[in-house]
C-alpha positions as CSV (number, residue, x, y, z in Angstrom):
1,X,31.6,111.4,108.3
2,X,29.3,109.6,105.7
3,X,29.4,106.1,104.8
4,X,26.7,104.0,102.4
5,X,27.6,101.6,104.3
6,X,26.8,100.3,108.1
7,X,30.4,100.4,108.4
8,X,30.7,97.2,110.6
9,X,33.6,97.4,109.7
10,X,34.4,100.3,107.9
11,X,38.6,100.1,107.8
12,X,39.7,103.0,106.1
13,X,37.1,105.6,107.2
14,X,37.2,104.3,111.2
15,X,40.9,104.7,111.1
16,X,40.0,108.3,110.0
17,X,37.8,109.0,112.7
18,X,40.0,107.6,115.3
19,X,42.9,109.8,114.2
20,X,40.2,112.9,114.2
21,X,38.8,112.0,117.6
22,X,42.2,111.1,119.5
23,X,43.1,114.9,118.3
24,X,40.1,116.1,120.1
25,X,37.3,116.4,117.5
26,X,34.0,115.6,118.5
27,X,33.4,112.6,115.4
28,X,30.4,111.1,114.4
29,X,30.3,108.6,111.6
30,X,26.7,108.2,109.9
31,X,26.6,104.8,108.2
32,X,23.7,103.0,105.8
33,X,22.2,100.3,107.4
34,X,21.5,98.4,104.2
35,X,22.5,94.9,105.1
36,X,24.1,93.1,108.5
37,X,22.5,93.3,111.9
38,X,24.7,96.1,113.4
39,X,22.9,98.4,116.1
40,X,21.6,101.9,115.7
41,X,24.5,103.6,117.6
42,X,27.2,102.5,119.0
43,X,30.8,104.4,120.8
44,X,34.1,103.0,119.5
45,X,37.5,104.5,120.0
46,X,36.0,107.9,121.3
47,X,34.0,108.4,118.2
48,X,30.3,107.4,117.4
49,X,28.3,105.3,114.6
50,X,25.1,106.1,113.8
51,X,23.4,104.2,111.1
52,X,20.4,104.8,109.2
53,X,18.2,101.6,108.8
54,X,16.9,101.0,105.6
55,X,17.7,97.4,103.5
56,X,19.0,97.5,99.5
57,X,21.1,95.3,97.9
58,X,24.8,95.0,98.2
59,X,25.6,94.8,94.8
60,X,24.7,96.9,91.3
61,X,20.7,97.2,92.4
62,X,21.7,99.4,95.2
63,X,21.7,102.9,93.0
64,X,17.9,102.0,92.7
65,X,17.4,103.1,96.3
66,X,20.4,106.0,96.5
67,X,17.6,108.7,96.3
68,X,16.1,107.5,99.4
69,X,19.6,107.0,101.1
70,X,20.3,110.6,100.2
71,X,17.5,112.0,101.2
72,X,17.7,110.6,104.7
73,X,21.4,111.4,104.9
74,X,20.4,114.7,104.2
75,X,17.7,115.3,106.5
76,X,20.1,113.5,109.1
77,X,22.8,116.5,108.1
78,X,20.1,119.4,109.0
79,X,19.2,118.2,112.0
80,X,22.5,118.0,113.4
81,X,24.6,120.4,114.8
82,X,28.4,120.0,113.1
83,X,31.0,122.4,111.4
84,X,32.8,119.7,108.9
85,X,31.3,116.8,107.1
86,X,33.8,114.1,105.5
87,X,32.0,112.6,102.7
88,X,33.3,109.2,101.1
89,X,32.4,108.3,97.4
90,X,29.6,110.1,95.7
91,X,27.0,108.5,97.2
92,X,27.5,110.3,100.2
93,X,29.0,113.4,98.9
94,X,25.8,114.0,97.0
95,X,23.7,115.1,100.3
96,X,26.8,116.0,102.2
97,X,27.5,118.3,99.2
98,X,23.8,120.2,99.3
99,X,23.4,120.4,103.8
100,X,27.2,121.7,104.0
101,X,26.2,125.0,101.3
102,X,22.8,125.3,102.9
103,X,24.4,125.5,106.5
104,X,27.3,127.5,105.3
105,X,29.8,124.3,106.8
106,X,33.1,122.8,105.2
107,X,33.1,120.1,103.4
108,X,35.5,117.3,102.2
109,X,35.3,114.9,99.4
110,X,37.1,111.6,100.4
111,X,37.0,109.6,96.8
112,X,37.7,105.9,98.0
113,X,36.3,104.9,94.4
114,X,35.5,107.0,91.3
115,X,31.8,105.9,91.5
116,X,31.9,106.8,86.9
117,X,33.8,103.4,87.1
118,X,32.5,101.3,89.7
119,X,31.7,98.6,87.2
120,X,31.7,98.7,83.3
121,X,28.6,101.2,82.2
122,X,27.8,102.2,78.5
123,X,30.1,105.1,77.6
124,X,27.3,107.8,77.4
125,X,26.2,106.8,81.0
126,X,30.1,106.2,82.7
127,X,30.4,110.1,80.5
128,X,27.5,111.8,82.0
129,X,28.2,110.1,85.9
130,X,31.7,111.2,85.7
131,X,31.0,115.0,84.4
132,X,28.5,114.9,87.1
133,X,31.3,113.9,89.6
134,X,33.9,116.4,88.5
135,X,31.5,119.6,88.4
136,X,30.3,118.6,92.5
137,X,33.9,118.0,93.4
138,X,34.0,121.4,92.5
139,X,32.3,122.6,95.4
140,X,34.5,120.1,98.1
141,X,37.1,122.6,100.6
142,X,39.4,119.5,99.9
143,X,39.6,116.6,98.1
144,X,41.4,113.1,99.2
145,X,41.9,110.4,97.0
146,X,43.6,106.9,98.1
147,X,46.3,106.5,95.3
148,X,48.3,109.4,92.9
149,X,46.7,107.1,89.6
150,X,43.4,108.1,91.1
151,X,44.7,111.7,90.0
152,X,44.8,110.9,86.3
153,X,41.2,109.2,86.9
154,X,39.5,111.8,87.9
155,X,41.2,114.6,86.0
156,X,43.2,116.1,88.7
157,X,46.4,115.2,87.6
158,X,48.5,118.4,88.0
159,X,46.2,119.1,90.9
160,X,48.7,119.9,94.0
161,X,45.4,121.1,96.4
162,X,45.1,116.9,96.1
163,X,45.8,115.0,98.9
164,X,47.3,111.1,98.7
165,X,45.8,109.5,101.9
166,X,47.1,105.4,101.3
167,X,44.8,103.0,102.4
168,X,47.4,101.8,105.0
169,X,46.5,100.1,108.0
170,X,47.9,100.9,111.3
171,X,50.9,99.1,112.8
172,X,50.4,96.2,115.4
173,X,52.7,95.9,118.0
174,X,55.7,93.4,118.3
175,X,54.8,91.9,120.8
176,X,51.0,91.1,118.9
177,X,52.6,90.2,115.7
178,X,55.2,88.0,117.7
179,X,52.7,86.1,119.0
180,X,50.5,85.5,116.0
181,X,53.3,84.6,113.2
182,X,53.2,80.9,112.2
183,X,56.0,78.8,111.3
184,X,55.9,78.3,107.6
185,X,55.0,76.0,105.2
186,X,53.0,73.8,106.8
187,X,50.6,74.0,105.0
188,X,51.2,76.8,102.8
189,X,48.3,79.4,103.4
190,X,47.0,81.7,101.2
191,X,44.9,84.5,102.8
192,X,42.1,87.1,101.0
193,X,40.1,88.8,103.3
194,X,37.4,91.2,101.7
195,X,34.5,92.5,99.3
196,X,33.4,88.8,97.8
197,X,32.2,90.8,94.9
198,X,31.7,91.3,91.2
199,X,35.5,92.3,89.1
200,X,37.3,90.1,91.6
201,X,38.5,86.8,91.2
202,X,38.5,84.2,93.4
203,X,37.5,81.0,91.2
204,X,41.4,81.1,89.7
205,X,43.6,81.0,92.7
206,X,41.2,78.0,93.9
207,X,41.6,76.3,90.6
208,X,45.3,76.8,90.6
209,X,45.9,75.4,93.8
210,X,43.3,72.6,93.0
211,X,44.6,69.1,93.8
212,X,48.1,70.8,94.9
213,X,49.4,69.0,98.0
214,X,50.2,71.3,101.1
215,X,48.4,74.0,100.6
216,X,45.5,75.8,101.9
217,X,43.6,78.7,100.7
218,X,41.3,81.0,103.5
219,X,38.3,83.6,102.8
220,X,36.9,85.8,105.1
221,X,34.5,88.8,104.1
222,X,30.7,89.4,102.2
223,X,29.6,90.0,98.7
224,X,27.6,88.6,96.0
225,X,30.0,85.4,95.5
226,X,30.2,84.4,99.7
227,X,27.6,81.5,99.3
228,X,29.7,80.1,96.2
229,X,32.6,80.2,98.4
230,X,30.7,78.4,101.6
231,X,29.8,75.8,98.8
232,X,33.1,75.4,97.6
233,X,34.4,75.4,100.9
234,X,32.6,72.2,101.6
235,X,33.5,70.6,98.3
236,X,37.2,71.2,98.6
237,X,39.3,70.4,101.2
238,X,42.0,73.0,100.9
239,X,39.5,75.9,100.7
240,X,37.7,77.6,103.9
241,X,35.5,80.4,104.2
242,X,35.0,82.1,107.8
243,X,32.9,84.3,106.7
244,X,33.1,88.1,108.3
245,X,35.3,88.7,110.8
246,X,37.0,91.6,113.0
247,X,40.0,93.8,111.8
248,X,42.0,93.0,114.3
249,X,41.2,88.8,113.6
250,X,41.9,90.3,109.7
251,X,45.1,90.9,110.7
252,X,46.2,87.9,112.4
253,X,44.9,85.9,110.0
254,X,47.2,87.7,107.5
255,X,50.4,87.2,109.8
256,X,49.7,83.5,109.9
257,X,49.6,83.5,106.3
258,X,52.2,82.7,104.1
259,X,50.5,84.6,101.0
260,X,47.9,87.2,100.1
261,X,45.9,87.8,96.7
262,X,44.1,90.4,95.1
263,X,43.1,89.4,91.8
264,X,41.1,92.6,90.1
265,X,39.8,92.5,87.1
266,X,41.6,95.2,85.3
267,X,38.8,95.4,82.9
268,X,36.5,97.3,85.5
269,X,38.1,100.6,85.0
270,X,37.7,101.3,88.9
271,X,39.8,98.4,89.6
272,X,42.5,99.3,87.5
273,X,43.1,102.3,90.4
274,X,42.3,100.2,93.2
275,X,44.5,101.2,95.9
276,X,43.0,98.2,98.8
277,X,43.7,97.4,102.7
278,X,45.3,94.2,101.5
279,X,48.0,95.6,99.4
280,X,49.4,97.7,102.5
281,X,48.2,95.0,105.3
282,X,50.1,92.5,103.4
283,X,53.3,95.1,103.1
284,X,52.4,95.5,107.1
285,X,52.8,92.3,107.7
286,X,55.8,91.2,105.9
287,X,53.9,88.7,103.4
288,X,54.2,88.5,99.5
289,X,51.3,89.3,97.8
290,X,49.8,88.3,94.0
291,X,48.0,91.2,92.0
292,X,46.4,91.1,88.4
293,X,48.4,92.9,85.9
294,X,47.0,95.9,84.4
295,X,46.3,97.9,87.7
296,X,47.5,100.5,90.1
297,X,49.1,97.7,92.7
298,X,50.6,96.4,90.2
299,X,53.2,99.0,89.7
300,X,53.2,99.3,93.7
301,X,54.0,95.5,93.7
302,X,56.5,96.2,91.0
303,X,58.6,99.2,92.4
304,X,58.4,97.4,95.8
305,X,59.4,94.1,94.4
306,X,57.0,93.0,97.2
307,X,54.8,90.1,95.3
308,X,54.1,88.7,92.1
309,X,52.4,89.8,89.1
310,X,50.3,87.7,86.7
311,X,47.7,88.1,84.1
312,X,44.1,88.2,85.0
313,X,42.1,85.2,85.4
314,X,45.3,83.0,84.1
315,X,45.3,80.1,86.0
316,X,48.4,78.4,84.8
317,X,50.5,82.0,85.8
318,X,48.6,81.8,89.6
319,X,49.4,78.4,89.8
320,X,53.3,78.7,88.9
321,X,53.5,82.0,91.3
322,X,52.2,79.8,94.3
323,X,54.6,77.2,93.5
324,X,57.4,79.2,93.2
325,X,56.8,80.8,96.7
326,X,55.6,77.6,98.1
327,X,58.6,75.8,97.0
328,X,61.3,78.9,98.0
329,X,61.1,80.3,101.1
330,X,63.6,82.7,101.0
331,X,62.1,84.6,97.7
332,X,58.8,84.5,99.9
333,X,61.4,85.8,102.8
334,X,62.5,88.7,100.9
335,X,59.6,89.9,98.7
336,X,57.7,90.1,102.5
337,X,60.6,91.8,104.0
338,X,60.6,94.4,101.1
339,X,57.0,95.1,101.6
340,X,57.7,95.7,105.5
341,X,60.3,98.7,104.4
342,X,57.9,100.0,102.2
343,X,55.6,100.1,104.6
344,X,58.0,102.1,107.3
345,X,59.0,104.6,104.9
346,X,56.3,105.6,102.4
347,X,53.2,103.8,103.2
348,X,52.5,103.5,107.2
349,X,49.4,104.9,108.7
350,X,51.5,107.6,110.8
351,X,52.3,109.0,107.7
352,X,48.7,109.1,106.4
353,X,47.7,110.6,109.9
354,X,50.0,113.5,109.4
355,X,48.6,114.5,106.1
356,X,44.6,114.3,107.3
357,X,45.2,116.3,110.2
358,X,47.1,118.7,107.9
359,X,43.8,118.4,106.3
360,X,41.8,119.4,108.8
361,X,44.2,122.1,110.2
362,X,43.9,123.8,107.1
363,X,40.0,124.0,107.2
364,X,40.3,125.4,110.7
365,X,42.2,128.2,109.0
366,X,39.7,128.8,106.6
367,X,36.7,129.1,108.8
C-alpha cells in the first residue's frame, strides 16, 4: 500500500491495512518521508510501514519533487516480492501503475482526492491532469473512491465496478467514550483536528467566536497555516493549538467537544467532494458539526440533519450557528444524536470493512 506521505498518521489508509492484515494478508504500507521525524520502519497492528526518506514541501511545491518520489517508489515496487499493490491518489498510482504491469500483479486505485483538483489550476493544465488520470485509472483491477459525488468527479458516474469506501472511523468502545465525554457547556468547545492547509478556513470560526464569552476553540494537526495558529494561540485566549497528536487522543478530544468544523473552501473544486475523517468522527461521536455550503458534506450534513450549514468564509453565519448551539443544548443534543444513527446504519467502519475485503476477494478470484 502506497502513501506520499510518512503516514504518521495515516487514518484512512492504516485502518485499511489493519482490516487487510487482521484477515491474514501479509501488509506492508510504503510511505514518503517528506517531512516529520518518523522512523524507517516500524510494526503496527500486524502490518508494517516503511518509509522512503527524502524531504519536499508539504504544500503546492511538492509536485516539483514527484519524479523523484516515483522513481524510488518504483524501484522500491521491483525489488519487493508482493501480489497486490493498493495505490492512494495519483501520486502513488503513477509507479504502482507501471511495477504492477511489468510484474504482471493486481493493482487497485484508491482515489482519496482527484489530484486534477487538488487546488485551483488553469483550465488547460486541471484538463490535461485529469485526462491523464482517467486514461491510467483505466488500467486499475478496481477502483475505490471515498464518496458517490466523487463518481460524477471523475466521470464514473454510472460506473457500478465503483466501490464507495466512506472515510469512517472505527467505533470506540463504551466503556472509552464513557470515560472521555465532558459535561457540557463549560466552556463551550469547538474541536478541528487536521490538514492546517490551503482551501480551509480557520481564520472565520476564530473571528466569530472572538470576544464571545464561554467558549473555547482547539487545533490539533500540520499544514502551511500551523505557525499562524501557534501565534494566534498566544494572542487569544479562547484559541489553542496542540499541535499533532495521536488518533486515538483525536478522538477523545472530539468526545470532549461540544462542536466540530470543517470549513472548505468550495471554490477548490477538490473540496467541493471532500468526504473527511471529521465528518464521520464527529457523526461517531455524537457531536454537531459546521460545514461550508457548496460541498459534498454538506448534503451529508443536510440528509442527516446532523450540523449546521453556512456560507463560506461568512463570519456573521459561523458566529450565529455557534450561538445557537451554545445557547440550546438540546438542538446540539439531537443534531449529535442524529449523527450517531447515521453512523450505525450507513456510515460505520464495519460496513466499510465488508466492502474492501469484498474487494480483495474479488481479486483473489481473478488471479
Amino acid at each position: 500500500m502506497l502513501r506520499s506521505n510518512p503516514i504518521d498518521p495515516d487514518v484512512r489508509l492504516e485502518k485499511e491495512a489493519k482490516t487487510l492484515a487482521d484477515k491474514g494478508h501479509d501488509v506492508t504500507l510504503l510511505g514518503w518521508q517528506r517531512f516529520g521525524d518518523a522512523p524507517v520502519q516500524e510494526k503496527r497492528c500486524h502490518y508494517t510501514i516503511r518509509r522512503l526518506k527524502f524531504r519536499a514541501p508539504v504544500e503546492k511545491k511538492v509536485v516539483l519533487y514527484l519524479p523523484i518520489w516515483w522513481t524510488l517508489a518504483f524501484l522500491w515496487l521491483l525489488k519487493e516480492d508482493w501480489d497486490v499493490v493498493h495505490a492512494a491518489d495519483l501520486d502513488t498510482y503513477v509507479p504502482a501503475i507501471l511495477a504492477a504491469k511489468m510484474k504482471r500483479k493486481k493493482i487497485v486505485y484508491d482515489i482519496f482526492d482527484f489530484y486534477a483538483d487538488l487546488v485551483t489550476l488553469p483550465s488547460s493544465v486541471r484538463n490535461c491532469v485529469a485526462t491523464l488520470d482517467s486514461f491510467l485509472m483505466r488500467f486499475a483491477d478496481t477502483v475505490i473512491v471515498v464518496d458517490p459525488s466523487r463518481l460524477r468527479q471523475i466521470g464514473r458516474e454510472m460506473d457500478p465496478s465503483v466501490y464507495i469506501i466512506y472515510n469512517s472511523p472505527e467505533d470506540f468502545p463504551a466503556s472509552f467514550t464513557m470515560d472521555v465525554q465532558k459535561k457540557r457547556w463549560n466552556p463551550f468547545k469547538i474541536f478541528y483536528a487536521g490538514v492546517l492547509g490551503e482551501g480551509r478556513d480557520f481564520e472565520t470560526a476564530i473571528l466569530a467566536a472572538k470576544g464571545v464569552e464561554g467558549i473555547q476553540i482547539e487545533f490539533a494537526g500540520f499544514g502551511c497555516h500551523a505557525e499562524h495558529i501557534e501565534a494566534l494561540s498566544e494572542q487569544e485566549p479562547n484559541v489553542m493549538y496542540i499541535g499533532t497528536i495521536p488518533y486515538d487522543r483525536v478522538i477523545q478530544k472530539t468526545l470532549q467537544s461540544d462542536m466540530l468544523f470543517a470549513l472548505y473552501d468550495p471554490d477548490v473544486p477538490n473540496n467541493r467532494y471532500a468526504s473527511p475523517n471529521k465528518l464521520f468522527e464527529a457523526m461517531m461521536c455524537g457531536k454537531p458539526i459546521l460545514v461550508s455550503d457548496g460541498t459534498a458534506m454538506a448534503d451529508i450534513v443536510r440528509e442527516e440533519n446532523c450540523g449546521l450549514v453556512v456560507s463560506y468564509g461568512d463570519i456573521n453565519a459561523v458566529k450565529r450557528a455557534i450561538l445557537m448551539l451554545k445557547n440550546d443544548p438540546t438542538l446540539c443534543g439531537r443534531l449529535g444524536e442524529n449523527g450517531r444513527k447515521a453512523y450505525e446504519t450507513k456510515y460505520n467502519w464495519e460496513i466499510m470493512e465488508k466492502r474492501l475485503l469484498e474487494v480483495y476477494g474479488r481479486l483473489d478470484h481473478k488471479q
